[in-house]
C-alpha positions in Angstrom: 22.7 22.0 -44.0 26.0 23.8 -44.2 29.5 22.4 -44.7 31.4 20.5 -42.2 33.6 23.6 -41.3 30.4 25.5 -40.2 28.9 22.8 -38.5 32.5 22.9 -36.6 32.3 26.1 -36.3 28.8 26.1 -34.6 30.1 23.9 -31.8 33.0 25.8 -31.2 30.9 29.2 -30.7 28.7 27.0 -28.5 31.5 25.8 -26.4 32.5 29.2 -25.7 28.9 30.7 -25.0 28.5 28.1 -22.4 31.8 28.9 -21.3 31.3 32.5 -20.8 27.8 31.9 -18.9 30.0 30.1 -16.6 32.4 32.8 -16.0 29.4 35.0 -15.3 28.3 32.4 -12.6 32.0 33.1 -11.1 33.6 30.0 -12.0 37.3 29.9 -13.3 36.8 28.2 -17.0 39.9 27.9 -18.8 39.8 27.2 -22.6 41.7 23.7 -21.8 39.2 22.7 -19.5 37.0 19.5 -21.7 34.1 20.0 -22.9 32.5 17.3 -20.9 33.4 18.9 -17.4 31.1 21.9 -18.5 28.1 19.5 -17.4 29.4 19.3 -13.6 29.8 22.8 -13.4 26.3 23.1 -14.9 25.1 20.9 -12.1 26.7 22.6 -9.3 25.3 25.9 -10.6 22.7 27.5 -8.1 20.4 28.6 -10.8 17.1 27.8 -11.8 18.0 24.9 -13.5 14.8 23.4 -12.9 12.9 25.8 -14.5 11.0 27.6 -12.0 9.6 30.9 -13.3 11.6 34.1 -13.5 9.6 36.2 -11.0 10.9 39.6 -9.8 12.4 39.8 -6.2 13.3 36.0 -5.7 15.8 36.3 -2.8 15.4 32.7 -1.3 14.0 29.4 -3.1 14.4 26.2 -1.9 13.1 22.9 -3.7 12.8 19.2 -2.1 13.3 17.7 -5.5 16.2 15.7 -6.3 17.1 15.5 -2.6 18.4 12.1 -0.5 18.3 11.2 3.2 21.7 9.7 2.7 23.0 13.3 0.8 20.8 15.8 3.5 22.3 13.3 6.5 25.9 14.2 5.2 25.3 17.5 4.8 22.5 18.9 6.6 21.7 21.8 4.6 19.1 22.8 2.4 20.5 25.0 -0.2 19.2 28.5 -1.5 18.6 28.0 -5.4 19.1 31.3 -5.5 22.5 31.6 -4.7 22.3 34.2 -2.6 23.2 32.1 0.6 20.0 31.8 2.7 20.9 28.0 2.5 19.2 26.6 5.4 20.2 24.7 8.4 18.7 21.4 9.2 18.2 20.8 13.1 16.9 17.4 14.5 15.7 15.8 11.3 16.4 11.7 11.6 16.7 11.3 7.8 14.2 8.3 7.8 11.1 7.2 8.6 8.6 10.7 8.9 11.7 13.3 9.9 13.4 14.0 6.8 12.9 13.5 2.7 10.1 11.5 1.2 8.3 10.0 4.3 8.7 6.6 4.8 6.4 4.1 6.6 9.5 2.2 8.3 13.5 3.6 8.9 15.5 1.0 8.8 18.4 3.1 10.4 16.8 3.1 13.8 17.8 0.7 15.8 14.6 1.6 18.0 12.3 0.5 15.9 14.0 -1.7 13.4 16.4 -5.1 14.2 18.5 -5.6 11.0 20.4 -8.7 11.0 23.9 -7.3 9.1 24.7 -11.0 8.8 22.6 -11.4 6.7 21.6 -7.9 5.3 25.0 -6.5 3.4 24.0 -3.0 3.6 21.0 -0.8 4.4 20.1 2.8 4.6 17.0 4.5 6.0 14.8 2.8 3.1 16.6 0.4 1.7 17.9 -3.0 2.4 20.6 -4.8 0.4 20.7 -8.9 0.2 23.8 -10.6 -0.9 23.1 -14.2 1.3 20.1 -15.7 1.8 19.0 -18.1 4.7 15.7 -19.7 6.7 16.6 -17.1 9.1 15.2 -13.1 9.7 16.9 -11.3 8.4 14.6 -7.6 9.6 12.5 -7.4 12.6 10.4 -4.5 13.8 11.3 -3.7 17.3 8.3 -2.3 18.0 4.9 -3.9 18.1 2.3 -3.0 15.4 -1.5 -3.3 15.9 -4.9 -2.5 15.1 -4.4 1.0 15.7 -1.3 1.1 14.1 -2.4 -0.1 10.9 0.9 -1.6 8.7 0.9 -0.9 4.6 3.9 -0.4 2.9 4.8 -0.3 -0.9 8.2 -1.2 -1.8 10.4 -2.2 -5.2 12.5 -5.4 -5.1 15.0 -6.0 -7.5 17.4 -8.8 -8.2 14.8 -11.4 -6.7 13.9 -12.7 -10.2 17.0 -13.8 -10.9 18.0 -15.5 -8.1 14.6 -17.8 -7.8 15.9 -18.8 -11.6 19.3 -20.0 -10.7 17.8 -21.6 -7.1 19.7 -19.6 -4.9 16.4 -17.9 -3.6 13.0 -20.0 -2.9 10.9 -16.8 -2.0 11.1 -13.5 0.0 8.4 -13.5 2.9 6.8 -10.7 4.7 4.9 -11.6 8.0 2.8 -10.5 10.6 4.1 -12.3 13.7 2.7 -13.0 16.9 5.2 -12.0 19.5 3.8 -14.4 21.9 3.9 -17.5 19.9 6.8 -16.3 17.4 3.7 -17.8 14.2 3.1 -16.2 11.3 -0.3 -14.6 11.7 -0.2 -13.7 7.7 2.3 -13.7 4.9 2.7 -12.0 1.6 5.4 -14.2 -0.5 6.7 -12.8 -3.4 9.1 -14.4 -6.2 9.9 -11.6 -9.0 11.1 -8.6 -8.9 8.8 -5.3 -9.5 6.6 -3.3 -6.8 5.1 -5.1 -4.3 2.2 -3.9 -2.0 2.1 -4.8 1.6 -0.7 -4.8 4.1 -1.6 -6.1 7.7 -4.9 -3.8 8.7 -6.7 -6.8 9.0 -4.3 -8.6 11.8 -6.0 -7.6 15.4 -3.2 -8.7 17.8 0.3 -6.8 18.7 2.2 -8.6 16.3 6.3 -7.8 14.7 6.5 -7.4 11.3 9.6 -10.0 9.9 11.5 -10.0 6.5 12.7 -13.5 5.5 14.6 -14.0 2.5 14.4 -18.1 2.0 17.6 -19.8 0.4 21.2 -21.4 0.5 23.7 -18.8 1.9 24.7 -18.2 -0.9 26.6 -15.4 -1.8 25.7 -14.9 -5.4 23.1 -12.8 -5.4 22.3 -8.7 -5.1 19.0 -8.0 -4.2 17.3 -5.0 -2.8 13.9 -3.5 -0.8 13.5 -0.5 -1.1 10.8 1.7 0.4 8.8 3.9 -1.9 8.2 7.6 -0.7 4.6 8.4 0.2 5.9 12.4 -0.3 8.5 12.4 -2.9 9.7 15.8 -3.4 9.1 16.9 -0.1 10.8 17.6 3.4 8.6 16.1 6.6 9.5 17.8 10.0 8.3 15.6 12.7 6.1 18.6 15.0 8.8 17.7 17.9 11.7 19.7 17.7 12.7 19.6 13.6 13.4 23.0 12.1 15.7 24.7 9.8 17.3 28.5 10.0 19.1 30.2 8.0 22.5 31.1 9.0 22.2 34.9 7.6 19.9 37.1 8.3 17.0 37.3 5.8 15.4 40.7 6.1 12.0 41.2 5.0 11.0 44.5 3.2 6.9 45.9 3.5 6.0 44.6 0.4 6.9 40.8 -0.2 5.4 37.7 -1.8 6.0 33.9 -0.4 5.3 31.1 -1.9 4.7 27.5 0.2 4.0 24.4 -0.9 3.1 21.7 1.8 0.9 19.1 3.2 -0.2 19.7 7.4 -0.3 16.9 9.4 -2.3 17.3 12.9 -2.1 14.7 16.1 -3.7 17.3 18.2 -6.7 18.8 16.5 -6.6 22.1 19.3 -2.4 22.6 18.6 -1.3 25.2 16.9 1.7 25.0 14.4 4.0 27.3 13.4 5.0 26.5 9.4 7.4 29.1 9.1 8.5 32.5 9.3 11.0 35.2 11.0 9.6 37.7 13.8 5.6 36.4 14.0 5.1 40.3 16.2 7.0 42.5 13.1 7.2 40.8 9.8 5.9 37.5 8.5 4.7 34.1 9.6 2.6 31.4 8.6 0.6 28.9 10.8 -2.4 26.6 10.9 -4.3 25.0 13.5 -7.1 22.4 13.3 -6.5 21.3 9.8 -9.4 24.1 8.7 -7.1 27.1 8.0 -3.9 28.7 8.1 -2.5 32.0 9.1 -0.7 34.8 7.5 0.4 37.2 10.1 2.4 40.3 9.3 2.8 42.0 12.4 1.6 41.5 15.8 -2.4 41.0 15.9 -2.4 41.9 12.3 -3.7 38.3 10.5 -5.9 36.7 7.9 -7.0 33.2 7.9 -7.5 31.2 4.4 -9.1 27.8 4.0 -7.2 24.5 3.9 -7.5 22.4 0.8 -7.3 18.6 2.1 -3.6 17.5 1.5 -1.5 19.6 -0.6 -1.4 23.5 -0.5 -0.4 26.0 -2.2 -0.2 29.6 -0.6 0.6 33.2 -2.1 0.9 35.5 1.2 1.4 39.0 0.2 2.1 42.5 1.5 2.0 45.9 -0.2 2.5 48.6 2.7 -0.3 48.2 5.4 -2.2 45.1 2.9 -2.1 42.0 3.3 -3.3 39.2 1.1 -3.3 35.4 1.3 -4.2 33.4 -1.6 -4.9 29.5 -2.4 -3.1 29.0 -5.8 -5.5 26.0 -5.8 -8.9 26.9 -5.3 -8.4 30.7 -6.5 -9.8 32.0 -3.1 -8.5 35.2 -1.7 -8.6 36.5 1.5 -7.8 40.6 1.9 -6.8 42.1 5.0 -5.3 45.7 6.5 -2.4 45.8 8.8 -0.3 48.5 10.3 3.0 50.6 9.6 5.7 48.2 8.3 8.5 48.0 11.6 11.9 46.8 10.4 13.4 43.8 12.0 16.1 42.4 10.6 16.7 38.6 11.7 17.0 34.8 10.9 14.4 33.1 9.1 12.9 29.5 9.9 10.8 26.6 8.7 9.0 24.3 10.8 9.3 27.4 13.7 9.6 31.1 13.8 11.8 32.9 16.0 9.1 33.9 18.4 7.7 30.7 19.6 9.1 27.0 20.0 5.9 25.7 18.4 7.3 23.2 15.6 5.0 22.0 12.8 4.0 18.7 11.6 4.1 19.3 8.4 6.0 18.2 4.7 7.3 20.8 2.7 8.0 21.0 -1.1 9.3 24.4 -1.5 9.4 28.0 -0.9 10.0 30.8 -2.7 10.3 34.4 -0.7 10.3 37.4 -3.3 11.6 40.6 -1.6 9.8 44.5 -2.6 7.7 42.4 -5.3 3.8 42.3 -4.8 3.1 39.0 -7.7 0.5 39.4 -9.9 -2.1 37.1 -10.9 0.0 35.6 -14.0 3.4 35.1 -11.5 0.6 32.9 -9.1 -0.6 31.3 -12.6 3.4 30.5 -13.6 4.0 29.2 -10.1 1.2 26.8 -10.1 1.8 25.3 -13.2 5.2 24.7 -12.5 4.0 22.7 -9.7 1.6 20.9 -11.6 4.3 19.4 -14.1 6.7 18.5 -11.0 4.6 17.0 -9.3 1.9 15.8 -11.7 0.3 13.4 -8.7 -0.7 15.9 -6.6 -3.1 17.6 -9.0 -5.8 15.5 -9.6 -9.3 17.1 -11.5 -11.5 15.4 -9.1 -10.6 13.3 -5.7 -12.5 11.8 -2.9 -11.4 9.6 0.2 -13.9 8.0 2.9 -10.8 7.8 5.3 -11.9 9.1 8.9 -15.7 8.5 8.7 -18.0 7.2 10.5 -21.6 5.6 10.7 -22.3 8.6 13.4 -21.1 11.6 11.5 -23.3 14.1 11.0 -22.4 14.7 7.1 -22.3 10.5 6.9 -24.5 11.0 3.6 -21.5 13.1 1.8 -18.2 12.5 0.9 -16.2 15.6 0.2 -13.6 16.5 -2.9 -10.6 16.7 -1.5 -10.0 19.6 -4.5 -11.9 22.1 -2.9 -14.2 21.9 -6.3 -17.3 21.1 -4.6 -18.1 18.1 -6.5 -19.4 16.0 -3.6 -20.3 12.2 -3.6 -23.8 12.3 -2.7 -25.0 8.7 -0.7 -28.1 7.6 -0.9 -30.6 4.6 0.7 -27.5 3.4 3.1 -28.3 2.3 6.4 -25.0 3.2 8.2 -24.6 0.2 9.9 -23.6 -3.6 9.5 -23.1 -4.2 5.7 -24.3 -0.9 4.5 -22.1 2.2 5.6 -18.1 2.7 7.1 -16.6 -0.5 7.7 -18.8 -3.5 7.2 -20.4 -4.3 10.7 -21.1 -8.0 11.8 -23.8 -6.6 14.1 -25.9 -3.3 14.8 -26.0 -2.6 18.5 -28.3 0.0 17.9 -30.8 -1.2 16.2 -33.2 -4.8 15.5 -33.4 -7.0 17.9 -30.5 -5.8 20.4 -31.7 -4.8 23.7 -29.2 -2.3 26.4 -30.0 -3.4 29.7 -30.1 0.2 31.5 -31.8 -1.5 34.7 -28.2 -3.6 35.0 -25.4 -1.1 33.8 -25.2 2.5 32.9 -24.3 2.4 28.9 -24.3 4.3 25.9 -23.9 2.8 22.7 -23.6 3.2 18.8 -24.3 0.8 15.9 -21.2 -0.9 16.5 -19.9 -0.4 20.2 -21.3 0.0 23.5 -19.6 2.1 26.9 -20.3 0.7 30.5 -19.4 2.8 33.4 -21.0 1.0 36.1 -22.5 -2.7 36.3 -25.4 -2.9 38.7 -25.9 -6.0 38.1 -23.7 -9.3 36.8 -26.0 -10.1 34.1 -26.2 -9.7 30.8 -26.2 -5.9 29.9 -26.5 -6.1 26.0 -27.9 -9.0 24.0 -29.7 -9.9 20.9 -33.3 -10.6 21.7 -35.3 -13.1 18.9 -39.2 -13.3 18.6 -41.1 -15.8 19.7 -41.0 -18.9 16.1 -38.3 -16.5 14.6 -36.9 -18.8 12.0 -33.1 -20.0 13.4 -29.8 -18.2 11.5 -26.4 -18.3 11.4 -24.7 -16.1 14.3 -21.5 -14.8 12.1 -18.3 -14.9 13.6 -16.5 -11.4 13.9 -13.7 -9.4 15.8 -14.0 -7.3 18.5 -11.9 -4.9 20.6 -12.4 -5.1 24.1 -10.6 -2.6 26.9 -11.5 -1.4 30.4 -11.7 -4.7 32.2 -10.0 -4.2 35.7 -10.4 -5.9 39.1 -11.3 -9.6 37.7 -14.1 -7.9 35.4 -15.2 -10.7 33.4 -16.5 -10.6 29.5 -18.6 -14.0 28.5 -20.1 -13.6 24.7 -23.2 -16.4 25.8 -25.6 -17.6 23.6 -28.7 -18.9 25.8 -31.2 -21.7 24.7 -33.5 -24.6 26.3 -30.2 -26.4 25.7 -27.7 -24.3 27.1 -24.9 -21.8 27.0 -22.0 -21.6 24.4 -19.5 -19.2 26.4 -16.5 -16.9 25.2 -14.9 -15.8 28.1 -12.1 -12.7 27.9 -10.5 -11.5 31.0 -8.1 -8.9 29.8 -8.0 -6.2 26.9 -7.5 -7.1 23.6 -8.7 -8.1 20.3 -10.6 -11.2 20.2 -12.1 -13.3 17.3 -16.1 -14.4 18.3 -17.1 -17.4 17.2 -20.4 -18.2 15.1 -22.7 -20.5 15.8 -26.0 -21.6 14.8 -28.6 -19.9 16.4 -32.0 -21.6 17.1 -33.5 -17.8 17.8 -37.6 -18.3 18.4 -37.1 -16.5 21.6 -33.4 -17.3 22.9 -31.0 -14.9 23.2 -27.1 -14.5 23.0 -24.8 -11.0 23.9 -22.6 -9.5 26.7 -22.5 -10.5 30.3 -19.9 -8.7 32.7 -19.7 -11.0 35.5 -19.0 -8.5 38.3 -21.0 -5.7 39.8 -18.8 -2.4 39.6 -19.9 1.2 41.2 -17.4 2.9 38.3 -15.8 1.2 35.6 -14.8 2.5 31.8 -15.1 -0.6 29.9 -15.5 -0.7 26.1 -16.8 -3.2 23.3 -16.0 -2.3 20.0 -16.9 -4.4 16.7 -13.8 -4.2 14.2 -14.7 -3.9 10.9 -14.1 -5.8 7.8 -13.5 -3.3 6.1 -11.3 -0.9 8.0 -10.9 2.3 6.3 -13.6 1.7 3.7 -17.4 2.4 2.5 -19.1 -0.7 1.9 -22.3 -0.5 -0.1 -25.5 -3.5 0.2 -25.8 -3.9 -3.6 -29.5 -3.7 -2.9 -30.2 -0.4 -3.6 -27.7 1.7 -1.8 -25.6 4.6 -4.5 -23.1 6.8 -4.5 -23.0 9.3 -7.2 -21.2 13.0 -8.2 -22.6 16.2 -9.6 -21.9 16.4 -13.8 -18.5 16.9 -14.6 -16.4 16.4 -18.1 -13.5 14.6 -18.7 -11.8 14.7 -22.1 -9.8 11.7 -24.3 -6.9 11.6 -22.1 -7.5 10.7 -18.2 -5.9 8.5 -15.3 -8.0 7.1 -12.6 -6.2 5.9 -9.3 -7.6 4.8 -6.0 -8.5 1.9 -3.6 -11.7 0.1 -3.9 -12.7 -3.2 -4.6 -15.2 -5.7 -5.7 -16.7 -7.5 -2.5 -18.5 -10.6 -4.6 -18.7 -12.8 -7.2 -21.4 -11.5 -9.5 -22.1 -10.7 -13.0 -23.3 -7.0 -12.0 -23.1 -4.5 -14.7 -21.7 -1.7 -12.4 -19.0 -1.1 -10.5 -17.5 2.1 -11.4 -18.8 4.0 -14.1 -18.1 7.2 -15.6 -19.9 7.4 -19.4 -18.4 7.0 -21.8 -15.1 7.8 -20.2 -14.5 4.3 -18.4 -17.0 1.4 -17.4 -15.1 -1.1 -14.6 -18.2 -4.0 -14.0 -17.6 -6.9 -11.7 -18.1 -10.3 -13.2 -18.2 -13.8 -12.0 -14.2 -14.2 -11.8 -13.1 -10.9 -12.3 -14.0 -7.9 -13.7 -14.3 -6.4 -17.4 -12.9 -2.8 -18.3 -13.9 -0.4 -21.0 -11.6 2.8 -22.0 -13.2 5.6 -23.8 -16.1 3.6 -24.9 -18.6 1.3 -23.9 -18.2 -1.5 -26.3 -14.7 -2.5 -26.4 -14.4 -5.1 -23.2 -11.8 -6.5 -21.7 -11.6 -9.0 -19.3 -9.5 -9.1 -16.1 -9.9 -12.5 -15.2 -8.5 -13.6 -11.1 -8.6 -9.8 -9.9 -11.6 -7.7 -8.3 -9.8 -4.5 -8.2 -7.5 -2.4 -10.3 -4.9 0.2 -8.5 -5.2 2.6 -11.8 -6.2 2.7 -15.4 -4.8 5.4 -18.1 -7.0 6.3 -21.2 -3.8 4.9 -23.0 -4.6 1.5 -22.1 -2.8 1.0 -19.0 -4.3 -0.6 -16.3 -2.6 -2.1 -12.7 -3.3 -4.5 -10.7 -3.1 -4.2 -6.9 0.6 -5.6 -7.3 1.1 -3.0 -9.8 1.3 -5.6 -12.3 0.8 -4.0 -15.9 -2.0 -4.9 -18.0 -2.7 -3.6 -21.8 -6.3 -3.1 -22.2 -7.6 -2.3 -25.8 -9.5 1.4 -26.1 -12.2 3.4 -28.3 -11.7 6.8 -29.5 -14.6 8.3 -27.2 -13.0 12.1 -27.4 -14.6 12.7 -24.0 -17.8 12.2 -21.5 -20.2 14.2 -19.1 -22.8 13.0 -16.9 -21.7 12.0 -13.4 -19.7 9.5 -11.7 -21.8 6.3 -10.3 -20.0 4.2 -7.6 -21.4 0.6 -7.0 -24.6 1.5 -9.1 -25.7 2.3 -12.3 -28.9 2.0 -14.6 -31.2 0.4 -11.9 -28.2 -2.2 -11.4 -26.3 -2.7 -7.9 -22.9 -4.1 -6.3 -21.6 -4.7 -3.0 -18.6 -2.7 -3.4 -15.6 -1.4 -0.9 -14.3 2.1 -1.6 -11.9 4.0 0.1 -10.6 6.7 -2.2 -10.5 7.6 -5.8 -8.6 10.3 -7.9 -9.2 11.7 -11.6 -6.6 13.1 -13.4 -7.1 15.2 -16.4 -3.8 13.6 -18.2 -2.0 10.4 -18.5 0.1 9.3 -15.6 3.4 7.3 -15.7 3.6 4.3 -13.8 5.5 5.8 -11.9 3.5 8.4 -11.1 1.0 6.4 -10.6 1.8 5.0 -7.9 3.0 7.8 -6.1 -0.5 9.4 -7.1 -1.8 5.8 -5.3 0.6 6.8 -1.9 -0.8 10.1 -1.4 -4.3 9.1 -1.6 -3.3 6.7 1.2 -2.3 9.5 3.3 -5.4 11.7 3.2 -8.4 11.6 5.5 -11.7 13.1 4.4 -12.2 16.3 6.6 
């Protein structure tokens, strides 16, 4: 143990070894300095204080973590962890919303897009709102106008709410939809305690503002806050427009090199091609992708290999040694060799977001690069570098991953639903029709097939299961309709949403249902979303559908179902499955993702992974097993869970925590089953669903839940 003099003594040396290091660093340390100011000089230092490996060569390395809109917005510089002074500059970021750090859904600093009511609202930054009065009043508008195209979901964190419902100062904090037109709510989410709170208006078809209402007595005794949660945390988003960063210094490149880049691509334009970074594009190094299939490592004019995307975050090694060139996807292990010729020196700035050949600015979020100057890495540096992202950003890394985002009834791969890993391990669909209540979206009607007749003699048309094109009306009549057979028993016509656009010169819509009785009309006479009505239909040979009451030579007019299920695969709970190859999962697992029980019924399936996890629907909830497939627990009131750890940790869709009891199942092959399992089915709506081979914070959890949001299924 030693006596208290060497314990003393131990300190003392300490003191002075730290103190020394920091003299190294080039900072002035007297002896009289305290102790305690050692830690802000260890802060300050431009080391690798986070850890990053201790690769040969590193130049430049710049990190997202840690970083601030409100700190980058002071000081628009992205430091050089290096300390070698590439620091970059920052040009044109906003520092909210999708230009800046994290990516938000909403910047509250615009005054563009966002009405804050400072009356009311004591202080607010790009994310962040801060309440200290309360009234019936709003207190945050959106300027602009949301809709069905512009789907609205947020995630956010209140805090201080709890407290004030208690004392009465607060009745409730409101979220609505809001119909411009008629100023009415057209839906509301109403919270009363504090915690994180999930927001979402995909199911509101009209232009509508999105108001924040905090509901009490002017009172001033209160604190409470809103704060946006990232959906990339850790990560710099340029906007494709005209954000980029430079480097005040010249940073040559020698011929042989290594850069590392992490970064998710973003895309409007499918055909654009974006520049991610780089100096001369013609002489030594650049990086670019186009089409969201592959990106570009170019060293030297015409001299380029391409490397596959994975689908959201990437990971690149691009290489040179003399006339090779080499780009590698730390994630998938793939390798791509190339040739290229003698090296030409050009010294010169370097960018991200841009190069300094073309103006052609990337839409894309960035974690991180490191640039590694006369250093060709070797396999173990790539292995270090990985792994250093996996345990920063633990989210990002799931085993397996799939998302049904961006699919359609008409795709040609409808029947597959690819790992976003770049593993291979497919969901395989089988029996689904791919239309109306089996396939993307949950479909009132199928325009395509049954009973529905396209009158070709009265309008040129082309149609799908769920929407039909006209481009000329030959006849005012009724162009598409749904025929019944002659004693076809009567039904129930269901009510459902469609979008209609097109209509010009008085064109008329009616929605007519036609029997020995009469006609129920719907009439719409300008574009929009619209809510049809049902109706009992007596069918044995009556008809209802579309009539467009004027004859048009050329027209462009468009009905489109909307979905229930926006975003989603919806299975018949007949017979329709969805199933994976065989994988293994050990003791310790997270699952995340966004699906959910459609019905009330005591199914024995759901999601199933043997013996791994078991999530059944029930009568008036669900029931969850953990590692083994005896020890239930019922979730009664909720049809869905946001994420489950092997631990026992399950969330609700609020991310409400729930402690669910486990078994000591040390791990499971066999495949995943989705909405089926042992003969047994379940109508079921699934959008996306990641595996993690570890156990996930809450915290991470959710951020894990935000990034699945963000992906679309190639």
């Amino acid at each position: 143990m030693g006596t208290i003099s060497d314990k003393l003594m131990r300190v003392i040396n300490t003191k002075e070894d730290i103190r020394q290091a920091l003299i190294s660093k080039g900072y002035d340390v007297p002896t009289s300095i305290p102790f305690k100011e050692y830690a802000k000089m260890i802060l300050d230092l431009p080391c690798n204080a986070d850890s990053f490996p201790d690769i040969e060569g590193i130049v430049a390395r710049y990190s997202a973590l840690g970083l601030t809109n409100e700190q980058m917005a002071e000081n628009p510089v992205w430091k050089d962890l290096t300390g070698n002074g590439h620091d970059l500059q920052m040009k044109n970021l906003a520092w909210g919303g999708m230009s800046g750090v994290g990516g938000y859904v909403d910047n509250w600093n615009s005054s563009a897009d966002w009405n804050i009511n400072n009356y009311w609202v004591n202080s607010h930054t790009d994310h962040k709102l801060q309440f200290i009065t309360a009234s019936t009043v709003v207190q945050a508008r959106s300027n602009n106008i949301y809709n069905a195209e512009n789907v609205y979901k947020n995630i956010l964190n209140v805090n201080g709410l709890t407290e004030a419902v208690n004392k009465g100062a607060v009745r409730v904090l409101r979220i609505n939809a809001t119909d411009p037109i008629t100023s009415k709510a057209i839906k509301t989410f109403s919270f009363e305690t504090d915690g994180v709170i999930q927001i979402s208006f995909d199911d509101v078809l009209q232009d509508y503002y999105v108001d924040y209402f905090l509901y009490g007595s002017d009172t001033k005794d209160i604190d409470i806050t809103i704060e946006q949660l990232p959906l990339y945390p850790g990560f710099i988003l340029g906007d494709g427009v005209d954000d980029f960063a430079v480097t005040e210094k010249e940073l040559n490149f020698e011929d042989t090199y290594t850069v590392y880049t992490a970064f998710i691509p973003f895309q409007n334009n499918p055909t654009r091609n974006m520049i991610l970074c780089g100096a001369d594009s013609k002489k030594t190094f650049s990086m670019q992708y186009s089409s969201l299939v592959y990106v570009s490592f170019i060293a030297g004019n015409n001299y380029y290999i391409n490397a596959d995307f994975v689908n959201g975050l990437n990971l690149f090694a691009c290489k040179r040694n003399g006339n090779n060139i080499y780009i590698k996807n730390l994630l998938t292990n793939k390798v791509v060799t190339g040739t290229c010729g003698d090296w030409v020196e050009n010294a010169g700035l370097y960018y991200l977001w841009k190069n300094a050949t073309y103006a052609s600015f990337a839409r894309a979020a960035i974690a991180g690069q490191t640039i590694c100057n006369g250093y060709y890495s070797t396999d173990e540096d790539d292995e270090k570098v990985l792994n250093w992202y996996k345990k920063q950003y633990p989210w990002l890394f799931p085993y397996q991953a799939w998302t049904v985002v961006g699919k359609t009834n008409e795709d040609e791969d409808r029947a597959t639903i690819a790992n976003i890993t770049g593993n291979g391990n497919n969901l395989v669909l089988s029996n689904l029709g791919f239309a109306e209540g089996s396939g993307y979206g949950l479909y009132a009607e199928n325009y395509a097939g049954g009973r529905w007749v396209q009158s070709t003699d009265r309008a040129d048309l082309t149609w799908t299961s769920y929407s039909v094109n006209i481009t000329s009306v030959k006849v005012a009549s009724t162009q598409l309709y749904y025929q019944s057979y002659p004693e076809q028993p009567s039904f129930i016509v269901p009510s459902y949403k469609i979008k209609v656009y097109g209509l010009k010169d008085g064109q008329t819509l009616s929605y007519k249902q036609v029997t020995s009785e009469g006609q129920q009309l719907y009439k719409i006479s300008e574009d929009g979303t619209y809510t049809l009505p049902s109706f009992p239909f007596k069918a044995n040979g009556d008809w209802y559908g579309f009539t467009l009451n004027k004859v048009q030579e050329s027209c462009d007019i468009t009905i489109e179902q909307i979905p229930e299920y926006e975003g989603y695969l919806v299975t018949d709970g007949v017979d329709d499955k969805i199933v994976s190859s065989v994988f293994g999962m050990g003791k310790d697992f997270t699952i995340v993702g966004d699906w959910k029980f459609i019905d009330n019924k005591k199914s024995g399936t759901g999601l199933v992974k043997g013996s791994s996890f078991y999530i059944y629907n029930t009568m008036i909830g669900l029931d969850l097993y953990i590692n083994s497939g005896s020890v239930k627990n019922s979730l009664d009131g909720i049809k869905s869970i946001n994420a489950a750890c092997s631990d026992g940790r399950a969330y609700d869709r609020n991310w409400n925590e729930i402690l669910a009891n486990t078994g000591n199942v040390v791990g499971s092959g066999g495949m995943l089953e989705v909405s089926s399992s042992g003969g047994r089915f379940d109508r079921i709506a699934f959008k996306n669903l990641a595996i993690y081979p570890r156990i996930l914070s809450k915290d991470d959890c959710i951020k894990a839940y935000n990034y699945l949001q963000t992906l679309k299924s190639k």
